[in-house]
C-alpha positions as CSV (number, residue, x, y, z in Angstrom):
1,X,101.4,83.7,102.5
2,X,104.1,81.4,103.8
3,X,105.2,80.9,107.9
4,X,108.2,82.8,107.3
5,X,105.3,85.9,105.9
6,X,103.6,87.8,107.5
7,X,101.1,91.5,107.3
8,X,101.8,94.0,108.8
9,X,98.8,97.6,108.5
10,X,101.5,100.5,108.5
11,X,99.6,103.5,110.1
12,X,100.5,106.8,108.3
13,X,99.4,110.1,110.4
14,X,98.5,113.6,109.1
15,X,101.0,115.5,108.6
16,X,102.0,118.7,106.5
17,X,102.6,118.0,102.8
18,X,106.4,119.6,102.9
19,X,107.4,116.1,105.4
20,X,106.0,113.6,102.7
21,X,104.0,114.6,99.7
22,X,103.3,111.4,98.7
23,X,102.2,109.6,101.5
24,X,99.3,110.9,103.0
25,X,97.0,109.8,106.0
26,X,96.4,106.2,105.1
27,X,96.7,102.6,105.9
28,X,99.2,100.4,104.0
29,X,99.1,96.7,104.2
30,X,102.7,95.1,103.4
31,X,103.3,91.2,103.5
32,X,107.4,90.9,104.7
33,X,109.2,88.0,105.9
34,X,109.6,87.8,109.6
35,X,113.0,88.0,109.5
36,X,113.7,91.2,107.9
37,X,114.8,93.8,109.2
38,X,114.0,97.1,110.4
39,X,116.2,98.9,107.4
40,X,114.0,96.5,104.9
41,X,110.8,97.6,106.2
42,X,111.8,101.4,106.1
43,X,112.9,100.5,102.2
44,X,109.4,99.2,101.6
45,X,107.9,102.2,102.8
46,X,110.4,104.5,100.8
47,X,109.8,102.5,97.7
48,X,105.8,103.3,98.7
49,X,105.8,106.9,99.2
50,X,108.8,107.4,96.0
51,X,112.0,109.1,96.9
52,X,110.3,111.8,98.7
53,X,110.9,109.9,102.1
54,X,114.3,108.8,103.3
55,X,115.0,106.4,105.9
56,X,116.3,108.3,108.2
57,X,113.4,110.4,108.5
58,X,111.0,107.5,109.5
59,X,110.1,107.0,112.9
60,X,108.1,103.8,113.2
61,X,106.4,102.7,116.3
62,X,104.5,99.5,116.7
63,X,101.4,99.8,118.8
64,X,101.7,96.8,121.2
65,X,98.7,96.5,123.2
66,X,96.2,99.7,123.7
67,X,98.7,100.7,126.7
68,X,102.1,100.0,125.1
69,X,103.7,100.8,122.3
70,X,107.7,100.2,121.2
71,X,110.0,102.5,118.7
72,X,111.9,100.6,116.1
73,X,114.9,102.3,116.9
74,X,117.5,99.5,115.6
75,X,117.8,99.1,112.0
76,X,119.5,96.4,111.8
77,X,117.3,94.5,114.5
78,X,114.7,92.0,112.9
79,X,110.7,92.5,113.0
80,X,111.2,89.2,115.2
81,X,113.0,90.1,117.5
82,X,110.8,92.9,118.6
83,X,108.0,90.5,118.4
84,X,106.1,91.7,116.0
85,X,103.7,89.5,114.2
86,X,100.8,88.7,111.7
87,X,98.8,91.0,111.9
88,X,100.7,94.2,113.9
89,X,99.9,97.9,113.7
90,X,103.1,100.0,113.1
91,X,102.6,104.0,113.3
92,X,104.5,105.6,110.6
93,X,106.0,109.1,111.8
94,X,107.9,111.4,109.6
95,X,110.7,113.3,111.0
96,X,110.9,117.1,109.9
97,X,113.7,117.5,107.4
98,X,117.1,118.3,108.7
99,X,119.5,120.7,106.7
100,X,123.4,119.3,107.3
101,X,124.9,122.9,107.9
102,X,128.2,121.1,106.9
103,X,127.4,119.9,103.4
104,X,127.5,121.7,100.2
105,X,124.0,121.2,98.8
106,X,121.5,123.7,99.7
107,X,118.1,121.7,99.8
108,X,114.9,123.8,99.1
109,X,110.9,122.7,98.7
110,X,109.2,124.4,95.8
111,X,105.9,125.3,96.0
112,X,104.7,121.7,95.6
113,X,106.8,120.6,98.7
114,X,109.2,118.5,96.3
115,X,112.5,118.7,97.6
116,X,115.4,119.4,95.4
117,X,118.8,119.8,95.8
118,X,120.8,122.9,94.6
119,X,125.0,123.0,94.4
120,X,127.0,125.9,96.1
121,X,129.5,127.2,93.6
């Protein structure tokens, strides 16, 4: 581990299988550069838990002190600059998914809670 390095223990919660079937209730350790952002860390995760969780459905909150706690909302905002360090606890929260009425691909879970993606004709 460098000084630009750090670990970070990424929290996952319960939650129903259809939100992430890979990733269950668990405790990942990643080592990441300080300097990355956000967006980077989400990728990580993805890359973790397989294409079955998209970025935009992670909601990641790092656990401060045992009173405060702080959503990574910016994705483009570095792990520094929220001052996170060696060490940190993020909570990893995934967001139901959301069908885009507008789009024409009809997204479905089969009975595994994979989600596929089926064309309108």
């Amino acid at each position: 581990k460098t000084k630009e390095s750090m670990k970070v223990l990424i929290k996952t919660c319960h939650l129903p299988l259809c939100r992430a079937p890979t990733l269950g209730p668990r405790i990942i350790e990643l080592e990441i550069n300080t300097r990355s952002t956000v967006h980077e860390l989400k990728s990580r995760i993805s890359s973790l838990a397989g294409s079955t969780l998209d970025q935009d459905r992670q909601k990641l909150i790092y656990k401060v002190d045992s009173k405060r706690s702080v959503v990574l909302e910016d994705d483009m905002e570095t792990l520094f600059a929220y001052d996170i360090c060696d060490g940190a606890n993020i909570l990893l929260k995934v967001l139901p998914y959301e069908h885009d009425l507008h789009s024409k691909k009809v997204a479905w879970r089969s009975h595994f809670a994979n989600e596929k993606t089926l064309s309108r004709t």
